[in-house]
C-alpha positions, 0 to 999 in steps of 0.5 A: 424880948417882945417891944410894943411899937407905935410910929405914927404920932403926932405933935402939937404942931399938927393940925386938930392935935392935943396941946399935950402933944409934947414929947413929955406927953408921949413919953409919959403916956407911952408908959402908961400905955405899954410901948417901948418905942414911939415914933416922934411924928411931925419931924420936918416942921423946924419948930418940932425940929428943934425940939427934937434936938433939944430934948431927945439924946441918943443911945444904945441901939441907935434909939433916942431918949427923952433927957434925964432932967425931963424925964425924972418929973414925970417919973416921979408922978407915974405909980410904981406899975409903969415907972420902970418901963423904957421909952425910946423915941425914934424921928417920924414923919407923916407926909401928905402928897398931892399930884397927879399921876395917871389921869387921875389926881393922887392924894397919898399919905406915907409914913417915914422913919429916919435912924438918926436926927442928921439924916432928918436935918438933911430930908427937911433941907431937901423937902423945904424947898419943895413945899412949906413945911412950917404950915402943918406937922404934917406938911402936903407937899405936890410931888408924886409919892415915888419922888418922896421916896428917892429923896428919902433913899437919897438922904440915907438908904436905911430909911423905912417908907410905909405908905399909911392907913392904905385903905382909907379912902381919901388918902390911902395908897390903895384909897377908893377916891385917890389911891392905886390898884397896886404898889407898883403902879404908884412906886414903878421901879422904886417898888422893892424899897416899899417894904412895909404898909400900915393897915390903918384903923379900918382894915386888919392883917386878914383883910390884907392877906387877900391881895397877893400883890402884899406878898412878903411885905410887913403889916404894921399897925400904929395909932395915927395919935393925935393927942397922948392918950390916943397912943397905942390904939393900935400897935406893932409887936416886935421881938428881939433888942430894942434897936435900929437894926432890929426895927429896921430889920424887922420892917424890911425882911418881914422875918420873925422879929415882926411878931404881928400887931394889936388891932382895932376891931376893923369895924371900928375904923371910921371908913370900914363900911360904906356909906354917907353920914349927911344921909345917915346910910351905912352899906355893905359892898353887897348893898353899895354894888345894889345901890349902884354906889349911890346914896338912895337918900340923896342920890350922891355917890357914896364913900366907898369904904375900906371893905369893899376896897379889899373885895375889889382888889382882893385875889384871894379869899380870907384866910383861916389863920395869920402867920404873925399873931394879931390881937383886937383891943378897944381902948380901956377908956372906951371900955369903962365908958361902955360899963359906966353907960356914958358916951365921952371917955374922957369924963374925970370919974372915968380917967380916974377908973382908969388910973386906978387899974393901971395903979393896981395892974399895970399898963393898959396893954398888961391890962388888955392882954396879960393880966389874969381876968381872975387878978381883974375880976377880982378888983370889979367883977365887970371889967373882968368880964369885959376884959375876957369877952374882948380878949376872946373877941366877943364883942358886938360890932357897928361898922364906921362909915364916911368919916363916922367910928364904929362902935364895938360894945361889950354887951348887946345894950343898956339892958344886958348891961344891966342885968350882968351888972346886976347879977355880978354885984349880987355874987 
């Protein structure tokens, strides 16, 4: 049975996060969305904590679930599309680390997975006597990354450590500004309990398989959500029962329970190409390494960006064809954006639309990944041929840069937008 996976989330105790950031809020769009099982994030601030304790019970399969009570209201308020879907929540944590190691200070960002809410109590007792964890759902604690993990193993063996968005500059495990050149030189010899990495919004499986120092770890992806709606921008896909043992398993054999992921069009990512947003330079590694990393505007250094981070490391070429799948999406609200030719896609006539499809089809994933474009085209003829030309990855592309997203678009620009449009209203 196929299971959509989302670990990285976060609550409303995180820095720059939505209000509906509740456990509601995820449960409620995580069906709206297509997932079956959401990571919690932010277990070890002690009001999230609590939360957690209160409001999630365990299950078969070693899974938690939002309570009845809590669950039944927002039943009753989705369509009959989505309603019946199972959530599960597993306790997550994102982690900041900031120490030096090497000569070199080492800002990392790791993900945990906990199997059970003692273990988590256990990890928090540990760490709060390390760093504040009251500050931030995502706390920054100054110890180096491979203490994280021994104390991590320490508390249960069983715990998944995915060192997350490893590309991204600033706080990636192989990050240009802060990060390594391998998992060894971060991890010495707690390397074999590094399993499974996170590609992060700006890089893909494909980019990944050209450092063979990845060689039998899981690619993972997940959304990094900083508000419900933001679940499942990217996603793992997993086959097998809806349990501990099979996410565990899955994440540390790399076997065939890991199914692949479901990915950004790397280019969207916000630090996939080179660059500097003040001056509003973006760079290709060829254009970086002429430039000799400096802004040509301002004569500062660039910010060397994820594609150029995998040429540096990378030993060996892009590879024709993935052993796991891996489909691309963009958001459905980007995509009625895109179609309704308005930049926010949050605007109320907007989410309406939105609702509406999930109304008619069912999840957003069902609608981005399964739902016959004849069924879609049928309701708009538009979002048909949108939907077909993503699933085929016929999409234009502008890479992100400096902290800047990407932007992916359906059609070439306002005009060819137009005159499809046009064209379809008339058949």
């Amino acid at each position: 049975m196929e299971h959509i996976v989302d670990l990285h989330t976060h609550s409303h105790y995180s820095r720059a996060t939505s209000k509906d950031s509740t456990l509601e809020g995820l449960y409620r769009w995580g069906k709206i969305k297509g997932i079956n099982i959401i990571g919690t994030g932010d277990f070890t601030h002690p009001q999230w904590f609590l939360e957690l304790r209160e409001k999630l019970e365990l299950v078969e399969g070693g899974l938690y679930k939002l309570k009845d009570d809590l669950a039944a209201p927002i039943n009753a308020q989705l369509p009959s599309s989505v309603r019946d879907r199972t959530i599960r929540f597993i306790p997550t944590v994102e982690i900041a680390t900031i120490y030096k190691k090497g000569d070199k200070v080492r800002k990392l960002h790791q993900l945990i997975v906990m199997p059970d809410l003692a273990s988590v109590a256990a990890l928090n007792e540990r760490l709060e006597r390390i760093g504040n964890l009251k500050a931030d759902g995502r706390p920054i604690l100054g110890l180096d990354s491979k203490e994280l993990l021994r104390h991590t193993l320490e508390v249960n063996p069983d715990a998944l450590y995915i060192p997350a968005h490893i590309w991204t500059p600033w706080f990636g495990l192989f990050g240009s500004k802060s990060g390594f050149d391998s998992i060894r030189e971060a991890y010495d010899e707690l390397t074999p309990h590094v399993r499974a990495i996170e590609t992060g919004l700006s890089s893909d499986p494909a980019m990944n398989a050209r450092v063979s120092g990845l060689e039998g770890i899981a690619i993972t992806s997940h959304s990094d959500a900083h508000s419900p709606i933001k679940l499942g921008r990217e996603a793992t896909v997993l086959h097998g029962d809806a349990s501990w043992q099979d996410l565990r398993g899955a994440l540390t054999t790399n076997d065939e329970r890991l199914a692949g992921t479901i990915e950004f069009f790397p280019e969207e990512g916000k630090y996939h190409a080179d660059g500097h947003r003040v001056c509003n330079v973006r760079f290709t590694p060829a254009q970086t390494r002429a430039a000799s990393g400096m802004c040509p505007e301002c004569g500062k250094p660039l910010v060397v960006g994820v594609n150029y981070r995998v040429e540096e490391l990378a030993d060996r070429a892009l590879p024709r064809t993935i052993s796991k799948q891996v489909e691309y999406i963009v958001p459905l609200t980007e995509v009625l954006a895109e179609l309704r030719g308005v930049k926010s896609a949050a605007g109320k006539v907007l989410l309406a639309d939105y609702h509406n499809l999930v109304a008619a089809f069912g999840s957003e994933f069902d609608i981005l990944r399964t739902v016959p474009v004849e069924a879609i085209h049928s309701h708009s003829p538009l979002i048909g041929l949108a939907i077909d030309r993503i699933r085929n990855n016929l999409v234009h592309r502008e890479s992100g840069y400096d902290g800047v997203f990407g932007t992916i678009r359906v059609f070439k620009d306002a005009q060819e937008r137009a005159e499809k449009t046009a064209q379809l209203s008339l058949l």
